[in-house]
C-alpha positions in Angstrom: 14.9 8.7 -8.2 11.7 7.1 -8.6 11.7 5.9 -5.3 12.4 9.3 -3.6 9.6 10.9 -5.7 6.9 8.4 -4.5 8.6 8.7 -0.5 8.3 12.6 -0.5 4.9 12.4 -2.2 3.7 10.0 0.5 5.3 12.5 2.9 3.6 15.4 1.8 -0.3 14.0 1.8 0.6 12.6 5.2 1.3 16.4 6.1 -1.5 17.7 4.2 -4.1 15.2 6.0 -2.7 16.2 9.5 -3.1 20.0 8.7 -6.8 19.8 7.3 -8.0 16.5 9.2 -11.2 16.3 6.4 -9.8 12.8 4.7 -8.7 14.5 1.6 -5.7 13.5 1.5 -5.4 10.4 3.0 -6.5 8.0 0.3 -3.4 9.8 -1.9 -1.2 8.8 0.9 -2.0 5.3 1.0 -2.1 5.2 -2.9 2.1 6.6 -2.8 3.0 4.1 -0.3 1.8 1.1 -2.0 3.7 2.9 -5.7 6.8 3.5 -3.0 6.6 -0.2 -2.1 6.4 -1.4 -6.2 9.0 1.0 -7.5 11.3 -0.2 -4.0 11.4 -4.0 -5.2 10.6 -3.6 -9.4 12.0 -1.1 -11.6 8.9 0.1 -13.5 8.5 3.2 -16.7 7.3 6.5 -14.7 3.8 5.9 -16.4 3.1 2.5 -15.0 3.8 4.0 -11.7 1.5 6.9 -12.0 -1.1 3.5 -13.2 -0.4 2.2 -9.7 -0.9 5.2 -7.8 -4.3 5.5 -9.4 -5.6 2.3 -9.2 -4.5 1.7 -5.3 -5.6 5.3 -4.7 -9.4 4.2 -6.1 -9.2 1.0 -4.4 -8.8 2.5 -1.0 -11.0 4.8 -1.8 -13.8 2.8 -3.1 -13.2 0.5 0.0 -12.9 3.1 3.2 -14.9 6.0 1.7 -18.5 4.6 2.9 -17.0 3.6 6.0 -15.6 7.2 6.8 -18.7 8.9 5.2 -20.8 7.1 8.2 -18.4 7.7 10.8 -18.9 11.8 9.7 -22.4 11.9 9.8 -23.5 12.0 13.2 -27.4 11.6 13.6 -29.1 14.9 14.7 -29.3 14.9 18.8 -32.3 16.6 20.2 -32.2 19.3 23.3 -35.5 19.3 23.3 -36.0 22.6 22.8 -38.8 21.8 20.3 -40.9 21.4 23.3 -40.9 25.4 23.9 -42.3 25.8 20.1 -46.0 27.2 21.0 -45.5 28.2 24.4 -46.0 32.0 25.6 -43.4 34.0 26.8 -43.2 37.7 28.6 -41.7 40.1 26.7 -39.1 41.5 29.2 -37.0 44.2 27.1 -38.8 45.7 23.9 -38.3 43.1 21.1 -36.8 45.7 18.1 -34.5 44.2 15.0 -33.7 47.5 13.9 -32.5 48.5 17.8 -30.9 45.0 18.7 -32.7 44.6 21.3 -35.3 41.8 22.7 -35.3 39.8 25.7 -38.2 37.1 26.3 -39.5 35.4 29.2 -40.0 31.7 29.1 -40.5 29.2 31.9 -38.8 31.5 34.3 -35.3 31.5 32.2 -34.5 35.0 30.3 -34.0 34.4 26.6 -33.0 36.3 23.7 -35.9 37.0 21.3 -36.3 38.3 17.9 -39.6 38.6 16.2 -40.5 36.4 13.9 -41.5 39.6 11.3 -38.3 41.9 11.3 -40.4 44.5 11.1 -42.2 44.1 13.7 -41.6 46.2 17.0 -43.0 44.4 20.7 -43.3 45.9 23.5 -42.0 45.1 26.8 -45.1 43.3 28.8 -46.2 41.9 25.6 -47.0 37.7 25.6 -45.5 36.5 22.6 -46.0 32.8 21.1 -42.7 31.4 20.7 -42.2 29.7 16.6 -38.7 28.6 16.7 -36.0 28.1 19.0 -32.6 28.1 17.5 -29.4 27.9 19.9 -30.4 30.6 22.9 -32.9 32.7 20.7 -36.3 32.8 20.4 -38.4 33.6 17.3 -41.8 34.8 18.8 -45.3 35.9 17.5 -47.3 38.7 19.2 -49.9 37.0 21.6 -51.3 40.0 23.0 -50.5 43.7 24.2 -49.6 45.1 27.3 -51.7 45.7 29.9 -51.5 49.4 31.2 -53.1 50.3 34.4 
């Protein structure tokens, strides 16, 4: 009976890693099939096995868990869009939070833009100081008005 407890425990975190793929469950896993293998070949009380499980569920742990934590951490990769900070745009489409609207200029490529101050309304034909790109928006500072002639 033992033996089928530790099988379908192993079984089940097996499942559960595939499902959630975040190494939760994988340690367990390992810790049931090494208490499976024991309580195969040694008849054991139920509390020693539960000892086992623990113990070779911290030892794999303590052993892979800086490994794995490494492989997850992926250094930060730059697009270089840093290099627009402190440029000027065109304001192309009036730059309004409340409306949803705002559409930038920058180097010739059409971005959306939001102002920096959500309170703040720019006009279309205004040049705006770009302060932070983040995915395909623009966060931009009034530069200067439109020109109306």
């Amino acid at each position: 009976m033992d033996v089928l407890f530790w099988a379908i425990a192993f079984v089940t975190f097996v499942v559960i890693e595939i499902c959630t793929i975040q190494l939760v469950s994988i340690w367990f896993a390992a810790g049931a099939l090494v208490t499976l293998l024991i309580t195969y070949f040694v008849q054991m009380h139920i509390l020693t096995q539960l000892g086992i499980f623990i113990v070779a569920t911290g030892i794999f742990l303590t052993v892979t868990f800086p490994y794995m934590s490494r492989l997850r951490h992926k250094p930060h990769v730059s697009t270089n869009s840093e290099l627009d900070v402190g440029k000027t745009a065109e304001v192309i489409e009036e730059i309004n939070t409340d409306k949803g609207t705002g559409r930038a200029r920058l180097n010739g490529v059409d971005w959306c833009a939001v102002p920096e101050n959500p309170d703040d309304v720019i006009p279309e034909g205004s040049i705006v100081t770009v302060v932070n790109v983040r995915g395909t928006k623009l966060t931009v500072v009034l530069k200067s008005e439109p020109i109306h002639v």
